[in-house]
N, C-alpha and C positions, 0 to 999 in steps of 0.2 A: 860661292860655288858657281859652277859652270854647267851648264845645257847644252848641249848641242843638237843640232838639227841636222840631215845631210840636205835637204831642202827647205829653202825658209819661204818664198812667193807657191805657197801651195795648202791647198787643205788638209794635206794627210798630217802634218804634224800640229794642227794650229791650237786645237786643245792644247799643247803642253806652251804654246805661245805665248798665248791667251792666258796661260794659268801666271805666268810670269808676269806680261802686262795689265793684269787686273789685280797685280798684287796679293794673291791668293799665296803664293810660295811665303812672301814676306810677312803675311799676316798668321803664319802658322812658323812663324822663325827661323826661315831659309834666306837667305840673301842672294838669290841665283840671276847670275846674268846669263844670256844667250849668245849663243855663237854658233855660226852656220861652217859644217864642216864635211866634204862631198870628197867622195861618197861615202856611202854608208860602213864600210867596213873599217875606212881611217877614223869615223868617228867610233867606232868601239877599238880599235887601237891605241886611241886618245886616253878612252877611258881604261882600259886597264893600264895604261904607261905614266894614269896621274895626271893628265893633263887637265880632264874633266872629271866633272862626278855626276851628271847624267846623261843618258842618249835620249833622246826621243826620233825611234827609228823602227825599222820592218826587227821586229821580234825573231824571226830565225835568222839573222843577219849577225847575231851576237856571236852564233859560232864560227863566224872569221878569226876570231882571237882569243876566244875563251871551248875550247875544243869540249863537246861532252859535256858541254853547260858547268864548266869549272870554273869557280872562282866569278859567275855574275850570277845575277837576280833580277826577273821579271817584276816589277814593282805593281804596276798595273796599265791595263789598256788604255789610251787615249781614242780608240773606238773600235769596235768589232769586225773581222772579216777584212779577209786579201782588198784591196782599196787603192787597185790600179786599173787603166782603163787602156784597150786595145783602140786606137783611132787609125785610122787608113787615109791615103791620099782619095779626095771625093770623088774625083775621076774613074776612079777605079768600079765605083757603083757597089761595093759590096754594102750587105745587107743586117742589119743586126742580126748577131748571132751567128753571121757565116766565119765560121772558122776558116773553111778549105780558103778566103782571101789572102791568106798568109804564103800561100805558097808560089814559090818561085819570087817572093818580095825582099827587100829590106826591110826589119824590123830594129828601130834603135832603142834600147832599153841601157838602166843605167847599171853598173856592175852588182851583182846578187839581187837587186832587182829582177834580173833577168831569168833568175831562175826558176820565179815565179809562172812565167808565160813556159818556160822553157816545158815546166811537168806539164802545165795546161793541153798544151799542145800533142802530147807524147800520148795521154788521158785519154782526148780527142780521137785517136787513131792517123797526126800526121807525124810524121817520118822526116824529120828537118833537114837529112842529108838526102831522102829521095827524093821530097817535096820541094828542097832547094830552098830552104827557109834559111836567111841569115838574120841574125840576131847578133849585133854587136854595139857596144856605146853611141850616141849621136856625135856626131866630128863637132870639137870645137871645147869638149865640155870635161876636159882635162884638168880645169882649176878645180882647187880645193874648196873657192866659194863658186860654184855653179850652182844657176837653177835649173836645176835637168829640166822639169814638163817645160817653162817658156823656153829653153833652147832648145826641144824636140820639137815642140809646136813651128818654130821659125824653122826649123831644119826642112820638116815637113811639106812647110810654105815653099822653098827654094827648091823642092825635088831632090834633095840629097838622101832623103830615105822615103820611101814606100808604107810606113806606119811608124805607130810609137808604139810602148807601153810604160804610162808616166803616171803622173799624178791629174785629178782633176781639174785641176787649176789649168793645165797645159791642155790637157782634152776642150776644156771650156774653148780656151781662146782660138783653139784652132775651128773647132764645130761652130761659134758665133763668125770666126772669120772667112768661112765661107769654102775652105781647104779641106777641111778634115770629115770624114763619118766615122762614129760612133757605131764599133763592132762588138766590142763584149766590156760589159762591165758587172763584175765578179758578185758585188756585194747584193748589189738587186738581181741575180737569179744565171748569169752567162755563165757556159763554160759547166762541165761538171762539177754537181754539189760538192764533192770533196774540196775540192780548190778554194771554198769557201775558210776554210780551215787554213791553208797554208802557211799564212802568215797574221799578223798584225799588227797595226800601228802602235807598241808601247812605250812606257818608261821603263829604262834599267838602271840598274847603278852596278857596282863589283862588293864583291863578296868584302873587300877592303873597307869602301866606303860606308859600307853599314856598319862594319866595326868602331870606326869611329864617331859615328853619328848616327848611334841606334833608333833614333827618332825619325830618318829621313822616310824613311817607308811609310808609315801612316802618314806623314804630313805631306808626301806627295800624295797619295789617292785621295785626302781632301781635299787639297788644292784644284787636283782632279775633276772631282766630284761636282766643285762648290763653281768649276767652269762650268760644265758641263749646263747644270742648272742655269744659270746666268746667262750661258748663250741659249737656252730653252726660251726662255724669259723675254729675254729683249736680243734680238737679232743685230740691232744696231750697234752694238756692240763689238760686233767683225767687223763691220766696215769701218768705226772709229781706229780701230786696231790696225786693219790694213789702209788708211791712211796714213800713220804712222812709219810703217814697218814697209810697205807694197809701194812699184810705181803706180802712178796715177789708175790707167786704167783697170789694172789688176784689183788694186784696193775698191773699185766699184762692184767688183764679179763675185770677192767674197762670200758676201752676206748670201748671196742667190745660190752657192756651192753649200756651204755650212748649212742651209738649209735642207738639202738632201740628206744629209749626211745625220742628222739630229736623233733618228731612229737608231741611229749604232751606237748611241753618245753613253755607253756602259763602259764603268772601269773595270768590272771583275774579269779573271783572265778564268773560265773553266778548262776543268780536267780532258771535256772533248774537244777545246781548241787545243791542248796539249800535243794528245793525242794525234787529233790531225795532221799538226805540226812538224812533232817528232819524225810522221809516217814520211810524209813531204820529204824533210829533210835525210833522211836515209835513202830515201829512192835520187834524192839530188845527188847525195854521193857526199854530203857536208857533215852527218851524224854516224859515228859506229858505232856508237852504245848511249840507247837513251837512255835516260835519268828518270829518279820519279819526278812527278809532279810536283811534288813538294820543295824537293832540290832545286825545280827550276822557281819555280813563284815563289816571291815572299809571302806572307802569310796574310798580311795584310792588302794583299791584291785577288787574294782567291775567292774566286764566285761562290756562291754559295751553294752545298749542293741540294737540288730539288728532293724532296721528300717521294 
């Protein structure tokens, strides 16, 4: 079987990496390789056309090709909460949490990524056609194996865009490089709570794939799980992994990134990230008729509900 990632030098997918490289997939009877395939919507095109049998990708992203939540399956989270990060040219001086910095700027984000900041923003009370906000891909990142956040980060660096909104991994190298500030980041508390809900980093497979291989669903949220724990455990573990997988300096950054992120490290998908979800995505313009919950999550990824 096949994984694909639409970003591989990043944090947001690395649990499902990791679950590969620690042999967690194979020890529960999956033989899954990786493959990195950008952006994120050709990797669910992949998958329902066959080519893969899993994504590990932003969670509302699936309805690029599966309209109405037909025909895929939310398996389970690789961690909780929208898990991108708004960074600004430093020069600019703005401040955590100033939104209004966005305006009259370039902001490069990667395709339905974007959609993300796009509701953010609207939320907020800015107006991107009065405020003069553009929002469009970073130049250059047109391949199918791109690592959007290090080619937003470098864009950044060069002045060809005015911010990002990427993954942590790209936030990092630009905030340690001395270019970038750190304006909102969703998961620790930026930007309106709803936003928190928008998206998240999960596993999917299609409604196909589980026909034949009624198994894959519990054996990915152990795999899951059994990373989860493991990078709990021993941290060095990321950076073994991103020495492998990462160029040099990035595979150093890891471990310090995965360490923030360890608090989200839950694979149940609940009923009010659904919801939030669903809401997102019908105000995006991408859902006209939601589904239940049920229809969307496999069964074996659903949180539990509190008493």
């Amino acid at each position: 079987m096949k994984l694909a990632v639409p970003d591989l030098i990043s944090n947001s997918y690395f649990p499902a990496v990791a679950a590969i490289e620690l042999g967690f997939f194979r020890d529960e009877g999956f033989d899954v390789e990786l493959e990195l395939l950008f952006p994120v919507d050709k990797t669910y095109a992949a998958l329902r056309d066959g080519t893969i049998e899993l994504v590990a990708g932003s969670a509302h992203s699936a309805l690029a090709v599966f309209p109405d939540w037909r025909g895929v399956k939310l398996l389970c989270a690789q961690a909780q909460g929208m898990y991108w990060f708004l960074v600004m040219q430093k020069d600019l001086s703005a401040r955590r949490g100033e939104i209004d910095a966005v305006k009259g700027r370039r902001i490069g984000a990667a395709p339905w990524v974007e959609m993300g900041l796009r509701r953010l923003l609207i939320e907020s009370g800015i107006d991107l056609q009065r405020d003069k906000v553009s929002i469009a891909p970073v130049p250059g990142t047109g391949s199918p194996t791109a690592n959007f956040g290090l080619m937003a980060a470098k864009a950044l660096q060069e002045r060809k865009i005015d911010g990002f909104w990427a993954n942590g991994m790209g936030a990092e190298v630009a905030i340690r490089g001395g270019w970038g500030t750190l304006v909102l980041d969703v998961r620790r508390g930026d930007g309106p709570p709803s936003c928190f809900n928008y998206t998240m980093a999960s596993v999917a497979t299609s409604d196909r794939v589980l026909e034949r291989a009624p198994g894959l669903a519990a054996a990915t949220v152990r795999a899951l799980d059994r990373t989860h724990a493991a990078l709990k455990l021993d941290l060095s573990l990321a950076t073994k992994i991103g020495r492998k997988l990462f160029p040099p300096a990035e595979a150093e950054l890891i471990a310090d990134i995965v360490r923030r992120d360890l608090p989200y490290y839950t694979t149940g998908i609940s009923r009010a990230f659904v919801s939030g979800m669903q809401r997102f995505a019908r105000d995006a313009g991408i859902l006209t008729a939601e589904a239940q919950y049920e229809t969307i999550v496999a069964p074996e990824g659903r949180a539990p509900t509190k008493a």
